[in-house]
Backbone as CSV, one residue per row, in Angstrom:
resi,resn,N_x,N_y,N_z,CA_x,CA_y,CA_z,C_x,C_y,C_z
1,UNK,87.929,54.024,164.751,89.064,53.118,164.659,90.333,53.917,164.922
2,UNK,91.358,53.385,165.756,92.181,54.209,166.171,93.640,53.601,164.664
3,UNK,94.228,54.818,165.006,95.251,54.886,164.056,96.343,53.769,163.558
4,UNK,96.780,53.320,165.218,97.207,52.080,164.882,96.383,50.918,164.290
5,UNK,95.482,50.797,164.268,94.545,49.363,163.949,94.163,49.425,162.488
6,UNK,94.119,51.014,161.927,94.311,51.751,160.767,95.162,50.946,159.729
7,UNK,96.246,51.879,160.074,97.877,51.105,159.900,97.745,49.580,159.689
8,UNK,97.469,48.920,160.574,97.471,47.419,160.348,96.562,46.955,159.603
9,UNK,95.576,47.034,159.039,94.205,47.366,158.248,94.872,47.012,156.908
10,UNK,96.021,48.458,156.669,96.788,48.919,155.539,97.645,47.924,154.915
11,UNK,98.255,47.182,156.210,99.839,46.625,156.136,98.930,44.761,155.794
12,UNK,97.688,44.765,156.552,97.179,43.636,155.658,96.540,43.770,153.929
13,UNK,95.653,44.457,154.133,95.723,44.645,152.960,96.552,44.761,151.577
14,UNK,97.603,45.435,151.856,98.911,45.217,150.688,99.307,44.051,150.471
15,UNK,99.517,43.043,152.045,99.849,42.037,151.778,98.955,40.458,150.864
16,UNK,97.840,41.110,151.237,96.204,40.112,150.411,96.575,40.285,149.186
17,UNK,96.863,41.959,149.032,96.941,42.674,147.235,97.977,41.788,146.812
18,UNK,99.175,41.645,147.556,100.117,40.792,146.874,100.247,39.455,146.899
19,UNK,99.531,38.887,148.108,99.222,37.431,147.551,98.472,36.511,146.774
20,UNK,97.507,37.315,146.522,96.944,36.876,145.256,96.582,37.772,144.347
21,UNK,97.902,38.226,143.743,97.647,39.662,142.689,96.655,40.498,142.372
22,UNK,96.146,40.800,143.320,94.826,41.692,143.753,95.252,43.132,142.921
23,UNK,94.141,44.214,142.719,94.409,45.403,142.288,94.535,45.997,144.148
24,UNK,95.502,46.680,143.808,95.950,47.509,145.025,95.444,48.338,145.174
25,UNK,94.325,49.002,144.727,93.110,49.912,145.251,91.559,48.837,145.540
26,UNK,92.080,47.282,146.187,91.094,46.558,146.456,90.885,46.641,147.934
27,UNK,90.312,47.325,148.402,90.001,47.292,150.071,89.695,46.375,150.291
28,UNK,90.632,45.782,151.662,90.182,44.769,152.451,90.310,44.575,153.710
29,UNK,88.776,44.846,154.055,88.076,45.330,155.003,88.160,44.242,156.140
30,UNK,87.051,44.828,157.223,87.356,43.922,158.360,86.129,43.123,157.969
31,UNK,85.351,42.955,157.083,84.307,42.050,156.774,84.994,40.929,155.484
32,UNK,86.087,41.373,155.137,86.821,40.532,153.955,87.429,39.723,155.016
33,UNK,88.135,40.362,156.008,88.977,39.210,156.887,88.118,38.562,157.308
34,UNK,86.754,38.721,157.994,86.350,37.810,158.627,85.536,36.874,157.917
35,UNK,85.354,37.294,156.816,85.190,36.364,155.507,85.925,34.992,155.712
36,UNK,87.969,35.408,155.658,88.652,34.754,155.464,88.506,33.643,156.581
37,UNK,87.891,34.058,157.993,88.175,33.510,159.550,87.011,32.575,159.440
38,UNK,85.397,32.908,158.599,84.617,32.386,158.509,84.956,30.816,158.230
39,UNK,85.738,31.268,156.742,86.012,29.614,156.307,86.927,28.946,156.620
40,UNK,87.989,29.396,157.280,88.490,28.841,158.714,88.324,28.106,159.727
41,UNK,87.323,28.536,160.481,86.138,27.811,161.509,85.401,27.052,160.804
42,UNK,84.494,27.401,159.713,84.055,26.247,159.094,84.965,24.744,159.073
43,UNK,86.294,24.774,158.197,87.098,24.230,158.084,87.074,23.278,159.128
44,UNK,87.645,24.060,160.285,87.928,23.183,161.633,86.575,22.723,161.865
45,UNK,85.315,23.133,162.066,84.360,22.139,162.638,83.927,21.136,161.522
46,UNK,84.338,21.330,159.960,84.357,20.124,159.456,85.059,18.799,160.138
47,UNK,86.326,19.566,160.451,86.978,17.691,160.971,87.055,17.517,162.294
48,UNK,85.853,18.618,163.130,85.817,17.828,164.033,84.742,17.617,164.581
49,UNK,83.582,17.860,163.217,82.288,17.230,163.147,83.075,15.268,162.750
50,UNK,84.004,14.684,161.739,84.548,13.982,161.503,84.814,13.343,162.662
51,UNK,85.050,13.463,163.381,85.331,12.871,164.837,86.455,11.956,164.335
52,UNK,87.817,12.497,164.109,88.260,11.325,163.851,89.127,10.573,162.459
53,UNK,87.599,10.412,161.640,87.256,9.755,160.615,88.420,10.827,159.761
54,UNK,88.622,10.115,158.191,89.425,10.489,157.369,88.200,10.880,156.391
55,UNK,89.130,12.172,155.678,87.997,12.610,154.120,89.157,12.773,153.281
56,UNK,88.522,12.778,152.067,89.560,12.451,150.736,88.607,13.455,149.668
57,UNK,89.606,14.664,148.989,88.812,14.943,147.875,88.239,16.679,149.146
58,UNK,89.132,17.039,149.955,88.365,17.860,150.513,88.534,19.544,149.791
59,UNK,90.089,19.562,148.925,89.852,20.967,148.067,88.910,20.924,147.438
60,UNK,88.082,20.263,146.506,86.908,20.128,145.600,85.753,19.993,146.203
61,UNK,85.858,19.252,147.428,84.292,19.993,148.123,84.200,21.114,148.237
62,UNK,85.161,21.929,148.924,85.542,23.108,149.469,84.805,23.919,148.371
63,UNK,85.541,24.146,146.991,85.433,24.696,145.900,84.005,24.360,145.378
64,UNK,83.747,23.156,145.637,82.058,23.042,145.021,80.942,23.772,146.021
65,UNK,81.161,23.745,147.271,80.477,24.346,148.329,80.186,26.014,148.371
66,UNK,81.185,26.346,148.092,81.713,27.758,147.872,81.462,28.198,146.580
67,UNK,81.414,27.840,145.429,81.429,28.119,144.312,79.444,28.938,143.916
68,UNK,79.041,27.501,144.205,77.491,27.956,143.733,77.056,29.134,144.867
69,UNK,77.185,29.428,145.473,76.694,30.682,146.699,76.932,31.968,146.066
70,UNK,78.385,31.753,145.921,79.507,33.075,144.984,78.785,33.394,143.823
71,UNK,78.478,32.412,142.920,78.337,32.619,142.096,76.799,33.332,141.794
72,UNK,75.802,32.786,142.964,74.394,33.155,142.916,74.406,34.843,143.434
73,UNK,75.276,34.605,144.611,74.945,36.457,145.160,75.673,37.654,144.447
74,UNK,76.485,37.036,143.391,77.230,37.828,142.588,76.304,38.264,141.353
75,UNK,75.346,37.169,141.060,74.728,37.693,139.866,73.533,38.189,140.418
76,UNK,73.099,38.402,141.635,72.211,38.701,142.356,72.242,40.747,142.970
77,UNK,73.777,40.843,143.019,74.585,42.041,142.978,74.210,42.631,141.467
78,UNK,74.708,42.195,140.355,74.550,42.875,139.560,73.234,42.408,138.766
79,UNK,72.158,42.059,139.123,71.044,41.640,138.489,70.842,41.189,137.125
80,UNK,71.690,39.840,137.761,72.188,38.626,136.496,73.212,39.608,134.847
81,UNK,73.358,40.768,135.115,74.121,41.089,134.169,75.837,40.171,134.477
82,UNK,75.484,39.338,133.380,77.424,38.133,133.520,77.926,39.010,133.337
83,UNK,78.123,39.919,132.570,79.815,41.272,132.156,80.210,41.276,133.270
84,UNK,78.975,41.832,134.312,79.545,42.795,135.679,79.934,41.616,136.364
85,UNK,79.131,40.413,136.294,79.445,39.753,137.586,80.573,38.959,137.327
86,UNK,81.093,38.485,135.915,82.467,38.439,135.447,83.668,38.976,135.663
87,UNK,83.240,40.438,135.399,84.079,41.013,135.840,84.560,41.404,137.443
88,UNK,83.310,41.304,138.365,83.505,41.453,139.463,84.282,40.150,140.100
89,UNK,84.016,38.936,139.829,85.161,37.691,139.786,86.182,37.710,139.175
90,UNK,86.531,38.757,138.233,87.941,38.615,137.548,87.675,37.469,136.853
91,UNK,86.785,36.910,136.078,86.720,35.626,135.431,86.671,36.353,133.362
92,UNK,86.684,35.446,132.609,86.187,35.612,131.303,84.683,35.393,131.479
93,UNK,83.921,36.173,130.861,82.485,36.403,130.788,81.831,35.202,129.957
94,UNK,83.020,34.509,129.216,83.118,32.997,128.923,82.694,31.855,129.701
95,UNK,84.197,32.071,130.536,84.276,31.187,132.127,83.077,31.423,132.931
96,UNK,82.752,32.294,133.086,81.592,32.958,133.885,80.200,31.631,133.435
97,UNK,80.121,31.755,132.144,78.960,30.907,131.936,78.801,29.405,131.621
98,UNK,79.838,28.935,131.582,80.459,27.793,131.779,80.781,27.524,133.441
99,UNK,80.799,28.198,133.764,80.691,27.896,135.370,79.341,27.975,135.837
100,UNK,78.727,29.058,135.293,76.989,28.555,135.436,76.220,27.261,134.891
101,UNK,77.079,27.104,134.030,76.073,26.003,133.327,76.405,24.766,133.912
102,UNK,77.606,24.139,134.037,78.277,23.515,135.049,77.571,22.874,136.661
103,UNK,76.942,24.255,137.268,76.410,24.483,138.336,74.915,24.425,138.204
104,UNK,74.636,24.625,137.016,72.830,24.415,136.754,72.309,25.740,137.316
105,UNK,73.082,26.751,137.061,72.307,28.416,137.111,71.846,28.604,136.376
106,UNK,71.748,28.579,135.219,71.900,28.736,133.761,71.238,28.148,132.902
């Protein structure tokens, strides 16, 4: 990777750290951005699988769609230990299981 692309790497990252109060030793990589681009494109071929048509209620799909995946490969990462995978969401180890149970992990 050349230096400039480096640099810009850097200058996004600070800016992720500060938009959603991230710890600033959180790398974010070119697999985090394309994370971000993933659900992006998703996004768009939702409405224009829609052809058209109107949807209502689409932050809470979004969030329900997304939620149970996160939540499975995270406890799948730390082999169902909730502390880690709590903590690796930044959630209460509380929230954590209330969001499982919620979701029927649990």
């Amino acid at each position: 990777m050349k230096q400039k692309e480096k640099d810009l790497l850097i200058k996004i990252n600070k800016n992720i750290n500060k938009e959603y109060g991230l710890d600033p030793r959180t790398p974010i990589t070119d697999t985090q951005r394309s994370l971000r681009e993933m659900v992006k494109n998703s996004i768009e071929q939702y409405f224009e699988n829609l052809g058209g048509h109107e949807t209502i209620n689409l932050y809470e799909l979004v969030l329900k769609e997304v939620e149970v995946p996160l939540l499975t490969v995270v406890l799948e990462q730390t082999k169902n230990n909730q502390s880690k995978a709590a903590k690796i969401l930044g959630l209460n180890r509380g929230t954590l299981r209330k969001k499982l149970k919620q979701c029927d992990l649990i």
